[in-house]
C-alpha positions as CSV (number, residue, x, y, z in Angstrom):
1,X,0.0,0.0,0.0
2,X,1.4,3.5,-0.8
3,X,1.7,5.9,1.9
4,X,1.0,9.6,1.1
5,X,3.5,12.4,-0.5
6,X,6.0,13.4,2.1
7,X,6.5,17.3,2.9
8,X,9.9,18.7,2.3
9,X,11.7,19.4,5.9
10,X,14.3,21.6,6.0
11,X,17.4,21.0,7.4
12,X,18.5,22.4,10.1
13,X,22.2,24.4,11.1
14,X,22.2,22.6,14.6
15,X,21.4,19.3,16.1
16,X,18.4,19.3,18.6
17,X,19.2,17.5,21.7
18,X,18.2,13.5,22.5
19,X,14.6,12.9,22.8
20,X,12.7,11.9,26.0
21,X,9.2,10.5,26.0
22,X,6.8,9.5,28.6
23,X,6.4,5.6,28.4
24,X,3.6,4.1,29.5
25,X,4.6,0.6,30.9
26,X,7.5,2.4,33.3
27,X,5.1,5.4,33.9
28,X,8.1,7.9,33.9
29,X,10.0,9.9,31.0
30,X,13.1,8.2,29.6
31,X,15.3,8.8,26.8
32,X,14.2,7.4,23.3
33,X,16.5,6.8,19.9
34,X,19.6,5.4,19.0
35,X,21.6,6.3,22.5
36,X,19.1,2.9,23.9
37,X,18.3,1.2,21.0
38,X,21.7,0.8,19.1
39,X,20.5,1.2,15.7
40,X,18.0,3.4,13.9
41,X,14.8,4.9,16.1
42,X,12.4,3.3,15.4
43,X,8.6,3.8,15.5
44,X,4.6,2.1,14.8
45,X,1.9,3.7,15.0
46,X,-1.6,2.1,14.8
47,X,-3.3,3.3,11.7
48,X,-6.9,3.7,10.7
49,X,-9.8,1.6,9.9
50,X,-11.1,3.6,7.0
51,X,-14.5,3.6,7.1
52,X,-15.1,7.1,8.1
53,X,-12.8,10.3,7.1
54,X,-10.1,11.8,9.3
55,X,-11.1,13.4,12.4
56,X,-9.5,15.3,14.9
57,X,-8.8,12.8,17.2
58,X,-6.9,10.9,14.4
59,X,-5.3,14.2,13.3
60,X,-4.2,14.6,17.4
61,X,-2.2,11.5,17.2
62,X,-0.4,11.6,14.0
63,X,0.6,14.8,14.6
64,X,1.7,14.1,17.9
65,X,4.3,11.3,16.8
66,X,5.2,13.4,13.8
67,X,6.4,15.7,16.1
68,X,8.7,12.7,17.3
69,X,9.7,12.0,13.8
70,X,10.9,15.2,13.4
71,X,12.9,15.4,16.9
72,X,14.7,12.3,16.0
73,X,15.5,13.4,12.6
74,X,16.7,17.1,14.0
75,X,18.7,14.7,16.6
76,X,20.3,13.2,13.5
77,X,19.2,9.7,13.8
78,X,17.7,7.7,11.6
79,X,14.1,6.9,11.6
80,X,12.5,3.9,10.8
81,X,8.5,4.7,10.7
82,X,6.0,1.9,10.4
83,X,2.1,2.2,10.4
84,X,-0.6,0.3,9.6
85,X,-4.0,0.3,7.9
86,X,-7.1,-1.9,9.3
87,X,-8.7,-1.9,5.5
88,X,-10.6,-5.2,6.7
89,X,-12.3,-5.6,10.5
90,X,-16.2,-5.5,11.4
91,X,-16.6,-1.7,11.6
92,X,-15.4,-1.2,8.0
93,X,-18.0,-4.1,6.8
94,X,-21.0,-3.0,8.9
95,X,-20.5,0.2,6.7
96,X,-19.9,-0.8,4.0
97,X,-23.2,-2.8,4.3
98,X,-25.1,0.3,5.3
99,X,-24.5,2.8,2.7
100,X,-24.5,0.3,0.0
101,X,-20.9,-0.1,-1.4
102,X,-18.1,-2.5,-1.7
103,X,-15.8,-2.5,1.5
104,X,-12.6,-2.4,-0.6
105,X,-14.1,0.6,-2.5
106,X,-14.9,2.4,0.6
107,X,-11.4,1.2,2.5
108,X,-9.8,2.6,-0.5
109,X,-11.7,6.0,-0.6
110,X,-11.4,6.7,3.1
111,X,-8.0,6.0,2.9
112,X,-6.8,8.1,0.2
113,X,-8.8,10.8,1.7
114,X,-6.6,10.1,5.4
115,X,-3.7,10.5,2.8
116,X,-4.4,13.9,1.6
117,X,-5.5,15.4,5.3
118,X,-1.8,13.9,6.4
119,X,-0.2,15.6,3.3
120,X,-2.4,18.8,4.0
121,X,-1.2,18.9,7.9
122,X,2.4,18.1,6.3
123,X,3.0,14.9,8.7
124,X,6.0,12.6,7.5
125,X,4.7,9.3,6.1
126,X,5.6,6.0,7.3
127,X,8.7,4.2,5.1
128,X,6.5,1.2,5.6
129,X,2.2,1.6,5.3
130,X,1.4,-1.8,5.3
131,X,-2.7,-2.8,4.9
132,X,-4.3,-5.6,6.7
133,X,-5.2,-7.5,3.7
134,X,-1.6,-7.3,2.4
135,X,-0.2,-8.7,5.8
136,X,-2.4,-11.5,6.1
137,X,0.4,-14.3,5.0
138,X,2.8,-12.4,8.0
139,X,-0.4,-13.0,10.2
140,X,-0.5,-16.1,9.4
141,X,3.1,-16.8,9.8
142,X,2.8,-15.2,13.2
143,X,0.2,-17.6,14.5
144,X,1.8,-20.4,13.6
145,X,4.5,-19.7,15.4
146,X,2.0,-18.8,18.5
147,X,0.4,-22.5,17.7
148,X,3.9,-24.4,18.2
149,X,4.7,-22.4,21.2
150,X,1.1,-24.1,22.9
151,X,-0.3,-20.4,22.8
152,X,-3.3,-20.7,20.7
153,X,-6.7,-22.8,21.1
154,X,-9.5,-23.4,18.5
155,X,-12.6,-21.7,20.0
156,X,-15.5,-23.9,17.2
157,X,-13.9,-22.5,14.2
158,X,-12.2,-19.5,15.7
159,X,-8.4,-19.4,16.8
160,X,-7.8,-17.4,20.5
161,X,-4.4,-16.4,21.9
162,X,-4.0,-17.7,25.7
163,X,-3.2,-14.5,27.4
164,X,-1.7,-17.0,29.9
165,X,1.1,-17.8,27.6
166,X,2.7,-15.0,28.5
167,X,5.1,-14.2,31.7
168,X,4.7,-10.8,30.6
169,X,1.1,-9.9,29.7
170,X,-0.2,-6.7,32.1
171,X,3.5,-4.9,31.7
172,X,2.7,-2.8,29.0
173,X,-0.8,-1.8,30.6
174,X,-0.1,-2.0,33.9
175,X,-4.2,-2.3,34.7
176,X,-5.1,-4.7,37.4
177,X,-7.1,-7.9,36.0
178,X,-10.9,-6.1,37.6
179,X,-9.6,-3.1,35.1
180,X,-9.0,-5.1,32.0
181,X,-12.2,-7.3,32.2
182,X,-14.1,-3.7,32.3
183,X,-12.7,-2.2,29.2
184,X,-12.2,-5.5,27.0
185,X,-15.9,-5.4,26.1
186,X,-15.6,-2.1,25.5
187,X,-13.0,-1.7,23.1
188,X,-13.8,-5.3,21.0
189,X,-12.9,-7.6,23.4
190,X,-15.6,-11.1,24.2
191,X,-15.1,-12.1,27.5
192,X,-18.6,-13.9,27.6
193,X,-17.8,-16.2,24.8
194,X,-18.1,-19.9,26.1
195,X,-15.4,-22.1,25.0
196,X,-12.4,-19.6,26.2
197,X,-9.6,-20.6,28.4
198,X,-9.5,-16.9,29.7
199,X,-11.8,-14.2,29.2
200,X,-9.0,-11.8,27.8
201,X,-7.9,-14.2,25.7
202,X,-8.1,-12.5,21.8
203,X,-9.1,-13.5,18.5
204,X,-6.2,-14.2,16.7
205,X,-7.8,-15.6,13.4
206,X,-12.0,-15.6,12.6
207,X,-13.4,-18.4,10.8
208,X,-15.3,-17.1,7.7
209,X,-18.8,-16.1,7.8
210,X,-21.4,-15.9,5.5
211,X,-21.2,-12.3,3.2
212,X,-17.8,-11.6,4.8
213,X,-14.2,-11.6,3.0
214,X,-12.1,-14.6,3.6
215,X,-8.3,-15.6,2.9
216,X,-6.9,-19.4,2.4
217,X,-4.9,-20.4,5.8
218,X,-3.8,-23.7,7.5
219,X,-6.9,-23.5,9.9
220,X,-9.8,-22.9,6.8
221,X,-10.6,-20.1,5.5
222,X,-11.1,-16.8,7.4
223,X,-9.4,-13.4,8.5
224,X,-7.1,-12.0,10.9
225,X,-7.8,-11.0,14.3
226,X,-7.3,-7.3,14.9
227,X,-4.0,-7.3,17.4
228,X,-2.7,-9.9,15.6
229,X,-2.4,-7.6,12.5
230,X,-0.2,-5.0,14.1
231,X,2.0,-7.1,15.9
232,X,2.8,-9.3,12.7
233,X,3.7,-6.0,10.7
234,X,5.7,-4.6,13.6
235,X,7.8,-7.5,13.6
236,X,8.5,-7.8,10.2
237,X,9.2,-4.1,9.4
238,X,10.6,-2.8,12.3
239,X,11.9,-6.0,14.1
240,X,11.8,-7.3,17.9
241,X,12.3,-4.6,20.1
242,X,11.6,-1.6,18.0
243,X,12.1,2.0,19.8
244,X,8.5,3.1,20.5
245,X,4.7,1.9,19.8
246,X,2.3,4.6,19.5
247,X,-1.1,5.2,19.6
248,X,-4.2,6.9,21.1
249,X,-4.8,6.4,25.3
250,X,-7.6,3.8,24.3
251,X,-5.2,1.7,22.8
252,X,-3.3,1.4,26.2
253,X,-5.9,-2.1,26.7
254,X,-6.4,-4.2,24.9
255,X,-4.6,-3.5,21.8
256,X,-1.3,-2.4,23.0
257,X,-1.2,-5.0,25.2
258,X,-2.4,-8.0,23.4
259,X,0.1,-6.7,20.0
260,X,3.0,-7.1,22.8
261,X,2.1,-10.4,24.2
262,X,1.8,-11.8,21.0
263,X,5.0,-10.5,20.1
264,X,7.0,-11.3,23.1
265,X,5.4,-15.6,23.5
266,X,7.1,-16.2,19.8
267,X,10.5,-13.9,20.9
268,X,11.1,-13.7,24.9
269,X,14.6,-12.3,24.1
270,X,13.0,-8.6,23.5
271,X,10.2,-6.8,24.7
272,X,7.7,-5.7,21.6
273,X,8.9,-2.2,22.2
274,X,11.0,-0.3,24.2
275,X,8.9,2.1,24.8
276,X,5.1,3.1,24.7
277,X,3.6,6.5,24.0
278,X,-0.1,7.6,24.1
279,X,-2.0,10.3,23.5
280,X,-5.0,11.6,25.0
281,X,-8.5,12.0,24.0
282,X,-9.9,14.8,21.9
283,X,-13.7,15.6,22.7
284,X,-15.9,17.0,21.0
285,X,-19.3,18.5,22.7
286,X,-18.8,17.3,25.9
287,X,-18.1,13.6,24.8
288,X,-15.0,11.9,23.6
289,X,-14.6,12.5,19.8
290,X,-15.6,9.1,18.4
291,X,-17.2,8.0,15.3
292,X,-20.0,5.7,17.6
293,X,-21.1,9.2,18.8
294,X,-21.0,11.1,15.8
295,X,-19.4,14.1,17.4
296,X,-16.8,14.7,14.7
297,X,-14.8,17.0,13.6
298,X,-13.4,16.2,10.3
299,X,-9.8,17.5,8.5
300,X,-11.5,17.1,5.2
301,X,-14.3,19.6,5.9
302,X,-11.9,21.8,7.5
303,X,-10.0,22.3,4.4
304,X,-13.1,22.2,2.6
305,X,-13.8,25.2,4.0
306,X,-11.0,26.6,3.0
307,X,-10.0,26.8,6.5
308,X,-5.9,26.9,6.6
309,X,-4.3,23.5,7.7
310,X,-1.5,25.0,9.1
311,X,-4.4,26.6,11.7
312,X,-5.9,23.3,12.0
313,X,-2.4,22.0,13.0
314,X,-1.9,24.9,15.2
315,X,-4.3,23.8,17.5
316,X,-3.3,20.3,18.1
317,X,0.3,22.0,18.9
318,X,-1.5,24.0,21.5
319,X,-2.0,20.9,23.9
320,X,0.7,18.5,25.2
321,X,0.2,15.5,23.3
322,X,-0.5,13.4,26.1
323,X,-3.8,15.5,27.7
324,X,-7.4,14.8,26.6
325,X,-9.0,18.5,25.9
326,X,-12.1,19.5,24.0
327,X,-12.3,20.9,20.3
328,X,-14.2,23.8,20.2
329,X,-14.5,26.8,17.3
330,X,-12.7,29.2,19.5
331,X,-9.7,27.1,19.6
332,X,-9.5,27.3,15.5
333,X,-10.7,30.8,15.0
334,X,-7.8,31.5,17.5
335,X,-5.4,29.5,15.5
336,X,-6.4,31.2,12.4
337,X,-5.5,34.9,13.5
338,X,-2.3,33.5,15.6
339,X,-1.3,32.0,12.2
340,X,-2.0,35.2,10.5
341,X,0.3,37.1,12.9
342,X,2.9,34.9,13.0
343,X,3.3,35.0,8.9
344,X,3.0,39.0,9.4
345,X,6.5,39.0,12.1
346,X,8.0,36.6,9.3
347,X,7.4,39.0,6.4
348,X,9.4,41.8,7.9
349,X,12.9,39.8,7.8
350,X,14.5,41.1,10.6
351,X,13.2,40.6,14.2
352,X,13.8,40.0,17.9
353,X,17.0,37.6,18.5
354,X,16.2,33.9,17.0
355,X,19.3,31.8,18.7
356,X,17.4,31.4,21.8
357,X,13.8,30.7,20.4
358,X,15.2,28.1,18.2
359,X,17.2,26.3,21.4
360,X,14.2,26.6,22.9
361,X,11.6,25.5,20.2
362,X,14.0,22.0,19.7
363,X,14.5,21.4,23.4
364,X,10.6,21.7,24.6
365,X,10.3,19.3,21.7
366,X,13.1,16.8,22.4
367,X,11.5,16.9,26.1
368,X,8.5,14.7,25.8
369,X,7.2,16.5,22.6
370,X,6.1,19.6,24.7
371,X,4.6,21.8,21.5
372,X,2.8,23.9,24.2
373,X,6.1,25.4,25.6
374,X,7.9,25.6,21.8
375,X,4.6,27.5,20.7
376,X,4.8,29.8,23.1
377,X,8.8,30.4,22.9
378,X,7.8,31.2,18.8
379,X,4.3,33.8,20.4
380,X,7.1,35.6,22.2
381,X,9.6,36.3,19.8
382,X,6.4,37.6,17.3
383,X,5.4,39.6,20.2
384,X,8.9,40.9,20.9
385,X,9.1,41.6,16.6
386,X,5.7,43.4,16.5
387,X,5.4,44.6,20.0
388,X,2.0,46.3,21.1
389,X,1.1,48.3,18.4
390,X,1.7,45.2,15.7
391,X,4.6,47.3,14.2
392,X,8.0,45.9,13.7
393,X,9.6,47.3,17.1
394,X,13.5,47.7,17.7
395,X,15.5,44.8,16.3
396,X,19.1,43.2,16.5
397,X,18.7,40.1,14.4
398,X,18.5,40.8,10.4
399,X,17.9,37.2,9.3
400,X,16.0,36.3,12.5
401,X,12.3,35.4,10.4
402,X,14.8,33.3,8.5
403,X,15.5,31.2,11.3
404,X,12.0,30.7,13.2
405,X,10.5,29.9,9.9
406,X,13.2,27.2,10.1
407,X,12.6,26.0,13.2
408,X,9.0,26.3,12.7
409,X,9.1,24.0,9.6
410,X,11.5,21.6,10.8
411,X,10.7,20.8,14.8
412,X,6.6,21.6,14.8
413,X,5.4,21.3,11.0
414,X,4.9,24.4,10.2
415,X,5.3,26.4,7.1
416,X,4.6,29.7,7.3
């Protein structure tokens, strides 16, 4: 599957410092990149299921771990970026089913439509965008080697994953067993089925059904289970132990989880991934943003609107990647006339001293990908350029727009 056009990112004069990120399973910041990994960083983020456009809560996380992407890269390491697209599960079927239209025409369709919002937000694709449908002989591969190491069981036709299998399973959560049974449901989980070893115990492979897309395997015909999909690609294009998995908060359990355990039954030598990053939860009218609710915001009618993307990804930049906050109209009317401002201090050329905004900019970045404190280092030095009248007030630095437009660009995405 292709991935979308990539923006050009500028180089820049200096290196940005090593990058620290919150990780979930230690519950403290630690360093992330080549100074613990030994090799290229390395990073997988879950993808979409497209059977809805891109919405702000989508738009929240990819941003937020292009911001990574881009601190590594300033840090000059390499970057490995892998991310996945769920272009066959239950949700993409069901609507399929309901508005009347093949599910690989409307996978395809949604998808190319996530690829322009990413190219319109200017996030750095993935090296490797891998689809579900085209990973279904790594999936396969995968449980195998989960059936010879005594981890999988045949629910009737169905294939389950003993969550018992591994030493490990809870590290990457850290939720007590009372806390996992509540959200499994939730978040696709069946703990009621009869005939499981363990309610947590996950789908791995689902016999086919009648009307639904099936593959060939070694257990009849069916499709993957939806954990089993990630951890499979993981593996194969960023290998065991890969720098940092990514993803929305509600991804913590059970996907996160289940993708590691999977992972670490077949290959005890490595954890899945050094490190895991979530973000929070965008809402929308007083609910999570969620396509289940409706409450959506979506990049595509932004831009319809001819609303500017760089203002769209202002906003996200506004809050720390790892908060839940609201969307509201405020916030991107704000954006708007802060973006507008900003590209007015730019146009005069010469401005307030750079050097220390653009230390700043690349260390609140390198420090757990803080975009509120860098956006507010780059609102002071416009304020300091225009001062209180709006004017261009006195100066010292003659190239100084030069080099926040730089830093801009190349740390937080944005070309102004």
């Amino acid at each position: 599957m292709r991935a979308w056009s990539a923006p050009d990112v500028p180089a820049l004069p200096l290196a940005g410092p090593a990058v620290r990120l919150f990780d979930t399973a230690r519950n403290e910041v630690v360093e992330v990149g080549a100074a613990t990994s030994g090799g290229p960083a390395s990073l997988y983020v879950c993808g979409i299921t497209p059977y809805d456009a891109t919405h702000m809560g989508h738009a929240n996380t990819y941003v937020a771990f292009d911001l990574l992407h881009r601190a590594w890269r300033n840090a000059g390491l390499e970057v490995n970026y892998a991310q996945n697209v769920t272009d066959v599960d239950d949700p993409l079927l069901e609507r399929a089913d309901k508005v009347k239209i093949d599910w690989r025409e409307l996978a395809e369709r949604e998808t190319e439509l996530f690829r322009q919002d990413m190219e319109a937000l200017r996030v750095i694709p993935p090296a490797n965008y891998i689809g579900a449908v085209e990973s279904i002989p790594l999936v396969i591969a995968l449980i195998q080697q989960l059936e010879a190491a005594g981890a999988v069981y045949r629910v009737e036709d169905d294939l389950y994953f003993s969550v018992a299998a591994d030493p490990a399973f809870g590290g990457e959560s850290n939720y007590a067993r009372e806390q996992m049974l509540e959200i499994f449901p939730q978040r696709g989980g069946d703990p009621d089925r009869a005939g499981k070893k363990d309610p947590l115990d996950a789908l791995v492979w689902r016999a086919e059904r009648p009307g639904e897309p099936s593959w060939d395997s070694p257990w009849g015909k069916g499709r993957p289970g939806w954990h089993i999909e990630c951890a499979a690609i993981a593996r194969e294009h960023l290998g065991a132990g890969f720098t940092v998995q990514g993803g929305g908060s509600d991804l913590i359990f059970p996907h996160h989880e289940m993708c590691a355990s999977h992972a670490q039954v077949v290959d005890s030598s490595a954890p899945f991934a050094q490190a895991y990053a979530h973000c929070g939860m965008v809402g929308y009218l007083g609910e999570k943003m969620s396509k289940s609710k409706g409450n959506l915001v979506f990049v595509s009618a932004l831009r319809n609107a001819e609303i500017d993307p760089m203002a769209i990804r202002l906003v996200l930049l506004r809050h720390h990647y790892r908060t839940d906050w609201e969307w509201t109209d405020d916030l991107l009317f704000d954006a708007v006339d802060t973006v507008a401002r900003w590209r007015t201090a730019l146009a005069l050329g010469a401005g307030a001293p750079a050097a220390p905004v653009v230390t700043e900019v690349l260390a609140a970045i390198a420090d757990d990908l803080d975009a509120p404190r860098a956006v507010a280092a780059v609102q002071a030095w416009v304020d300091a350029t225009l001062g209180g009248s709006g004017h261009l007030a006195q100066h010292s630095d003659e190239d100084a727009a030069a080099q926040i437009a730089l830093v801009l660009d190349a740390a937080l995405g944005l070309a102004l």
